[in-house]
C-alpha positions in Angstrom: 13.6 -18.7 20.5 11.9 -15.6 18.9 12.3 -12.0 20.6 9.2 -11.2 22.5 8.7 -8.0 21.0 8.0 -10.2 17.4 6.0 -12.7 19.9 3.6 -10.0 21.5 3.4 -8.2 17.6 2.2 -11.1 16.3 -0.4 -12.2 18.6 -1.8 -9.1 18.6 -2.0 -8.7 14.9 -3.5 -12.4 14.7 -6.3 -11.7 17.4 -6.8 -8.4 15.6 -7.1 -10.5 12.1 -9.7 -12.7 14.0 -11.7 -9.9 15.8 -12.2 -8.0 12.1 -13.0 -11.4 11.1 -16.0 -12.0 13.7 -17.0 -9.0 13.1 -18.1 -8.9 9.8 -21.6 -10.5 8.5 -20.9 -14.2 6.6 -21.5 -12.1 3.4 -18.8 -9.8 3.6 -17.1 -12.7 4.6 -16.7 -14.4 1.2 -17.9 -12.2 -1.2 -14.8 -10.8 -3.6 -16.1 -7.0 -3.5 -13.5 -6.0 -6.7 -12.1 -8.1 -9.4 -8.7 -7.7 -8.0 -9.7 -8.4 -4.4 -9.9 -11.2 -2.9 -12.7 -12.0 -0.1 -12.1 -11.0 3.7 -12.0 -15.0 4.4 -9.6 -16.0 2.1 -6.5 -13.1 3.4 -7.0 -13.7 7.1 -7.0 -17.7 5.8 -3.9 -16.8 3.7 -2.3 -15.2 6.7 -2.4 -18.3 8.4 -1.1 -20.8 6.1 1.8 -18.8 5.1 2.7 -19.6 9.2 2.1 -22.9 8.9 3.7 -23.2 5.8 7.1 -21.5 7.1 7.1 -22.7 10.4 6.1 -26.5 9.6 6.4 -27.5 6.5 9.4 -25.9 5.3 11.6 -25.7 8.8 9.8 -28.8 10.4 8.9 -31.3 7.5 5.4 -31.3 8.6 2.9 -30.7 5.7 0.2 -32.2 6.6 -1.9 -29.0 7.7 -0.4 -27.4 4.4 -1.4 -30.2 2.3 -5.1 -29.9 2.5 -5.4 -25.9 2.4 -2.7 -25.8 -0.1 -5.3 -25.7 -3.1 -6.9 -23.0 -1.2 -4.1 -20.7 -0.6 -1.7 -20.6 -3.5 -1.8 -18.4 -6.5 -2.7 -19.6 -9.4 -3.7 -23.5 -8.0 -7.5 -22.4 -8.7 -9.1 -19.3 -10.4 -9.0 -16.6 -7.1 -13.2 -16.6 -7.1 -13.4 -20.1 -6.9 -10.8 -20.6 -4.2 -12.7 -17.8 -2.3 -15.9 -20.1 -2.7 -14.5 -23.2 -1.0 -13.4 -21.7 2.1 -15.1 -23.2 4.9 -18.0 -21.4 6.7 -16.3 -18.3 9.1 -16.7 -19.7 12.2 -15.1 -23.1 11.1 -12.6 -20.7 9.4 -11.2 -19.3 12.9 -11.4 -22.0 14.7 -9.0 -23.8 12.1 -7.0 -20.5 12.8 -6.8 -20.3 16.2 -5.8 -24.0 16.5 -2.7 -23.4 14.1 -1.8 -19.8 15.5 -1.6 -21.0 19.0 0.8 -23.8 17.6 2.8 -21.2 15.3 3.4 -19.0 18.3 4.2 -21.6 21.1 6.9 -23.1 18.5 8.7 -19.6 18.0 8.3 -18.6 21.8 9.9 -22.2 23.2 13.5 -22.8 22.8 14.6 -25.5 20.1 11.0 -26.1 19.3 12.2 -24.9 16.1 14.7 -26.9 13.8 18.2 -24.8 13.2 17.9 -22.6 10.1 19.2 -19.8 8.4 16.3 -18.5 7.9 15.7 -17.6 11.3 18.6 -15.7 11.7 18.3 -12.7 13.4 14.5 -13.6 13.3 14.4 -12.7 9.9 11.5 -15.7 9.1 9.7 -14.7 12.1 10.2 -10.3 11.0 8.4 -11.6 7.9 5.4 -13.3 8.9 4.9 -10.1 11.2 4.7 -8.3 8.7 3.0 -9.8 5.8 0.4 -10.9 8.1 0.4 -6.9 9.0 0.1 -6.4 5.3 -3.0 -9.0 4.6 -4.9 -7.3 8.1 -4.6 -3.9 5.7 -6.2 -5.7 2.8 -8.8 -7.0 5.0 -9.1 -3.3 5.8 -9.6 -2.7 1.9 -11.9 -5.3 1.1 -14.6 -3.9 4.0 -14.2 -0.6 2.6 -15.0 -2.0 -0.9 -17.9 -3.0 0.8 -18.8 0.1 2.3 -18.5 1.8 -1.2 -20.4 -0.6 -3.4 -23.4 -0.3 -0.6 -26.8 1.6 -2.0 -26.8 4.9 -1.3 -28.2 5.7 2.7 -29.2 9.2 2.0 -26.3 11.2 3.5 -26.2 14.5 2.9 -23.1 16.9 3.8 -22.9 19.4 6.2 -20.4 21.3 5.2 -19.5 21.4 1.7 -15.8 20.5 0.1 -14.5 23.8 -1.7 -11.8 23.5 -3.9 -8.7 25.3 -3.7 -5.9 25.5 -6.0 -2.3 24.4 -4.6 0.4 26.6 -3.7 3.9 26.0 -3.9 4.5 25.3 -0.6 8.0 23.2 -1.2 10.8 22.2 0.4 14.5 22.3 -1.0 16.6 18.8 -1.3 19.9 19.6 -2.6 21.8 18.0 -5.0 24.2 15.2 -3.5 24.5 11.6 -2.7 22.9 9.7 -0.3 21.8 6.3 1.0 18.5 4.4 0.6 17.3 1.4 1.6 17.2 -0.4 4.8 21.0 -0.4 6.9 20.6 -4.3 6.8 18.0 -4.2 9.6 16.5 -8.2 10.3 13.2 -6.7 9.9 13.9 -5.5 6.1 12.7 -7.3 3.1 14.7 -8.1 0.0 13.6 -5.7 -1.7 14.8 -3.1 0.8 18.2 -4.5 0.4 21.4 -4.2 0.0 21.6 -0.7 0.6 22.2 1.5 -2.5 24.1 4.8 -3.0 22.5 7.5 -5.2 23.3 10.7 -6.5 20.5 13.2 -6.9 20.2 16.4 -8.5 18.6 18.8 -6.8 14.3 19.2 -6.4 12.0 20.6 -4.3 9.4 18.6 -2.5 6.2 19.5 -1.6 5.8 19.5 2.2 2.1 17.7 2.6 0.6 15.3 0.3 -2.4 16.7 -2.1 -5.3 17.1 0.0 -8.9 16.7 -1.0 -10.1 20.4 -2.1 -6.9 20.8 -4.0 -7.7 17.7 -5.7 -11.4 18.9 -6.1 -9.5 22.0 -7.9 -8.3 19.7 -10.3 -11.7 18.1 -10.7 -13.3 21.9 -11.2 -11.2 22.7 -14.0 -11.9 19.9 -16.3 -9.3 17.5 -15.0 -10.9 14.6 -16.1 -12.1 15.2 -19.4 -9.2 17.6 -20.7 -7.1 15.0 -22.4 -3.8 16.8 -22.4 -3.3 15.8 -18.8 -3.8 12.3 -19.3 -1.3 9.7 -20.5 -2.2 7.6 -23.0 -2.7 4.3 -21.4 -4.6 6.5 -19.1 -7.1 8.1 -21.2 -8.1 4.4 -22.3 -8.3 3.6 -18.4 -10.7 6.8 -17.9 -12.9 6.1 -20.8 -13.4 2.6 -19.8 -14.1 2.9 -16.4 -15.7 6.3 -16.6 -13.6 7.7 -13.7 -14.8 11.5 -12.7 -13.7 11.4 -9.2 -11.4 9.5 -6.3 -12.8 6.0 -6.2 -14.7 6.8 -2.6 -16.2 10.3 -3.3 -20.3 10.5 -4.5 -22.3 13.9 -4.8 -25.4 13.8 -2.2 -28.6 14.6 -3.4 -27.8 18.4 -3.4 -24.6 17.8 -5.5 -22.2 17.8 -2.8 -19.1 15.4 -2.6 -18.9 13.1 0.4 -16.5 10.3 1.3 -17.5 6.8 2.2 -15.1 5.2 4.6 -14.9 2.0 6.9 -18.0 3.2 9.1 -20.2 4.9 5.9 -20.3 8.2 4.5 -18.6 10.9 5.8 -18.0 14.8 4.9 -14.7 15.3 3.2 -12.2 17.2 5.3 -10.9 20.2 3.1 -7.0 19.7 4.3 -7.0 15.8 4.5 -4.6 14.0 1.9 -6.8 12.7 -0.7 -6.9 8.8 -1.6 -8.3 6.5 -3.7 -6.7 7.3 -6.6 -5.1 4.9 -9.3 -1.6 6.1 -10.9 -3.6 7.4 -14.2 -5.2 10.1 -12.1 -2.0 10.8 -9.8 -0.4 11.8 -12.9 -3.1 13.5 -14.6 -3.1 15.8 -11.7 0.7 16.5 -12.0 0.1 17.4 -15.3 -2.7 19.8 -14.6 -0.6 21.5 -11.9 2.8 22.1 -14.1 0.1 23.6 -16.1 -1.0 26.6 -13.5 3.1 27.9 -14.4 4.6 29.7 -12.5 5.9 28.1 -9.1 4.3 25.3 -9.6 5.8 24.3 -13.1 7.5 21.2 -13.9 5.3 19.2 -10.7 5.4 15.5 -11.2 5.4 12.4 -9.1 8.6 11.6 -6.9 10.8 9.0 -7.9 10.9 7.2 -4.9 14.1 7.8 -4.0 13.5 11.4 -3.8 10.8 10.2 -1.6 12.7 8.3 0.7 15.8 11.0 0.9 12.8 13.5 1.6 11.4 11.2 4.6 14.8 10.5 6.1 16.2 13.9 6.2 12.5 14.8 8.6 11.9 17.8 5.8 8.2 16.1 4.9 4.8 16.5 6.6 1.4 14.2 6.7 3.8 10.8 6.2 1.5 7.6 7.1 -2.0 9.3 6.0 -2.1 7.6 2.1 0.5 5.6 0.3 1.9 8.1 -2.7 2.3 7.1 -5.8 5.9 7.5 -7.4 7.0 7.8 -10.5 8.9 4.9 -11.2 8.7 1.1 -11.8 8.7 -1.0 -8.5 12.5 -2.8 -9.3 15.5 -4.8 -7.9 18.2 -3.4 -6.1 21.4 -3.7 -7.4 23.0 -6.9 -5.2 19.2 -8.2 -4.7 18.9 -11.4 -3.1 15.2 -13.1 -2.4 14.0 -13.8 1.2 12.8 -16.3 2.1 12.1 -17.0 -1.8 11.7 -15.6 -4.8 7.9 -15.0 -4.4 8.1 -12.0 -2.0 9.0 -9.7 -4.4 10.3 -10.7 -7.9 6.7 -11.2 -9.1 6.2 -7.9 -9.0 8.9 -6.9 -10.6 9.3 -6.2 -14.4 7.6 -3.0 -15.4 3.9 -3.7 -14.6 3.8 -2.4 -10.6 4.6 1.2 -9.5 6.1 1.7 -6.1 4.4 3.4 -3.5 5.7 5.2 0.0 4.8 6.0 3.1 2.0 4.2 5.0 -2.0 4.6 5.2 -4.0 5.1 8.1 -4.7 1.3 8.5 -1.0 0.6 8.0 0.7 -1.3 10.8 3.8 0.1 12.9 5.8 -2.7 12.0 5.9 -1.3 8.3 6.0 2.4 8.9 9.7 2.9 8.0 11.1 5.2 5.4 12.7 2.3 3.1 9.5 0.3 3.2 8.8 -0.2 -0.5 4.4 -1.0 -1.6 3.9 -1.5 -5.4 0.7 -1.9 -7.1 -0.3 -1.6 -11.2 -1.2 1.7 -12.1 -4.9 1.6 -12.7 -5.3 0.1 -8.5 -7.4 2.9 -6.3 -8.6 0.9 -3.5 -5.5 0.8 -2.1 -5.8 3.8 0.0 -3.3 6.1 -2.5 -3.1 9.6 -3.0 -0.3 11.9 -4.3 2.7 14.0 -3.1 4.9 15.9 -5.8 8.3 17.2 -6.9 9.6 20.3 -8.6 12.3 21.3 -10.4 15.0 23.1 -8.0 15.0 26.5 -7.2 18.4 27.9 -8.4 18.2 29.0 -11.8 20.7 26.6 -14.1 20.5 24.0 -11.9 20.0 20.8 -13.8 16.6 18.6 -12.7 16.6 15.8 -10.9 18.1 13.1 -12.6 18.8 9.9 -10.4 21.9 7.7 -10.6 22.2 4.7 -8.9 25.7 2.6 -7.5 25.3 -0.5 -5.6 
């Protein structure tokens, strides 16, 4: 039998799913707002069969639900617009839904209606759907804000105008040492949280809030996007083809101001709010531009994220769970990896082409909130609500930077 807490988690984040669901028009529905989105329908339907496909098929035998949305569901059966275009109408949609989920859940709340497994050890299984169906409710949340952003423009017109303001070195000190990361074997952990790893650091200061939007509007002011020496090279070619000049939400108003469109429309942009929608191109570009101000602020780049996660565990960071923030490094295995419940959780998205991500958004659920919870996306992704948070060299002259080794 599955722990209530899980139980009550899950129906809630399943009538939440449907709610966002019914709420939406039968456009928003099924139209794929991005090229690397999918539509609204097709990750609330995805949430469901990946029950149904745990729970029935796999632990029970019982594929016969499976069978006919398989097609529909799985990457790679069917080009993703096309599989998005055969979903049945919303309203047949949840009612297929609600007729599984009410199945799902009564098998994981009544004793031995599930067959023995490892798998649901310590409710691992169960920890998982929780939380990937928390993780498809946040992309739901991305694919109407998509929506909101590609809408003609309503004639907004800001109030009070972002001003920019250069950053300060307001830092924190981590000191060299070594320490753990990743999750103490937890049953709510994924596998790419595990085993746990110790790491040595060098020493590196932090900065104590993430980069908010009229420092980021700083960066904009000075040139940051068409002074090349900030840019990578893979990124230049990213900004010239896409003709990025600003976070993928901002727009001037007719008077030239910037405003934000968010999941209810356009807003004013608060000055001291952690700026988002911003692919790893322009996370680094502004890293760049701020080493370049001297001084202080010299030698800023993005975290390695186990800087990041030493920095969250140790309480010595602020504004945590307002963007995800891009780190420097390649989302990877642990040493000792092992893949739960199968390799497709997180091994596609290892080998060089994703870039991990901490912290949480806004529209990120509890369940994930957790300092060894690792996101990943490519580098050029800035709808995923991302923004930025850097490191510094230490502050002791000699000390060495901030070099990371790694011991299982």
């Amino acid at each position: 039998m599955t722990s209530p807490q899980i139980l009550a988690q899950l129906g809630n984040l399943q009538q939440m799913m449907r709610d966002l669901l019914r709420s939406a028009s039968e456009t928003d529905t099924t139209r794929c707002f991005h090229p690397q989105l999918a539509s609204l329908g097709w990750y609330f339907g995805r949430s469901v069969y990946r029950e149904t496909y745990w729970l029935r098929e796999v632990l029970a035998g019982d594929s016969d639900l499976t069978d006919r949305a398989r097609h529909l569901f799985t990457v790679g059966a069917m080009e993703l617009d096309d599989q998005c275009a055969r979903l049945p109408p919303p309203d047949h949609l949840l009612n297929w839904a609600a007729e599984a989920q009410d199945e799902n859940l009564r098998r994981m709340a009544t004793p031995g209606a599930l067959p023995a497994s490892q798998l649901l050890g310590h409710d691992r299984l169960q920890w998982f759907l929780l939380q990937e169906g928390a993780r498809d409710y946040e992309r739901m949340l991305t694919v109407l804000h998509m929506g909101e952003i590609l809408r003609q423009d309503r004639g907004y017109r800001v109030r009070n105008s972002l001003m920019p303001r250069v950053p300060e070195a307001d830092l924190v000190e981590v000191g060299q040492g070594h320490y753990r990361i990743g999750s103490r074997y937890e049953s709510f952990a994924y596998d790419n949280e595990l085993p746990p790893q110790a790491i040595e650091l060098s020493g590196f200061r932090i900065a104590r809030r993430p980069v908010s939007n009229a420092e980021y509007l700083a960066f904009m002011e000075a040139g940051g996007y068409r002074e090349d020496a900030f840019w990578s090279e893979e990124g230049s070619r990213w900004r010239n083809a896409t003709n990025a000049s600003a976070p993928l939400h901002w727009r001037p108003d007719r008077a030239g101001c910037w405003l934000g469109i968010g999941l209810h429309g356009p807003a004013d942009l608060q000055p001291g709010e952690p700026v988002a929608g911003l692919s790893r191109h322009e996370a680094g570009a502004f890293a760049n531009w701020v080493s370049s101000l001297g001084q202080a602020l010299s030698g800023a780049v993005l975290p390695h994220e186990y800087q990041w996660e030493v920095a969250a565990r140790t309480r010595l960071i602020e504004g945590t769970g307002r963007v995800w923030e891009w780190c420097a490094n390649n989302f990877h295995a642990y040493a000792g990896f092992k893949p739960f419940p199968d390799s497709s959780v997180s091994e596609v998205d290892f080998g060089g082409r994703r870039f991990s991500l901490r912290g949480a958004s806004l529209h990120t659920q509890r369940c994930l909130r957790r300092a060894s919870f690792r996101n990943r996306a490519a580098p050029d992704q800035r709808y995923g609500f991302s923004g930025i948070r850097l490191v510094f060299p230490p502050a002791c002259p000699g000390s060495s930077g901030s070099a990371i080794e790694q011991n299982s």
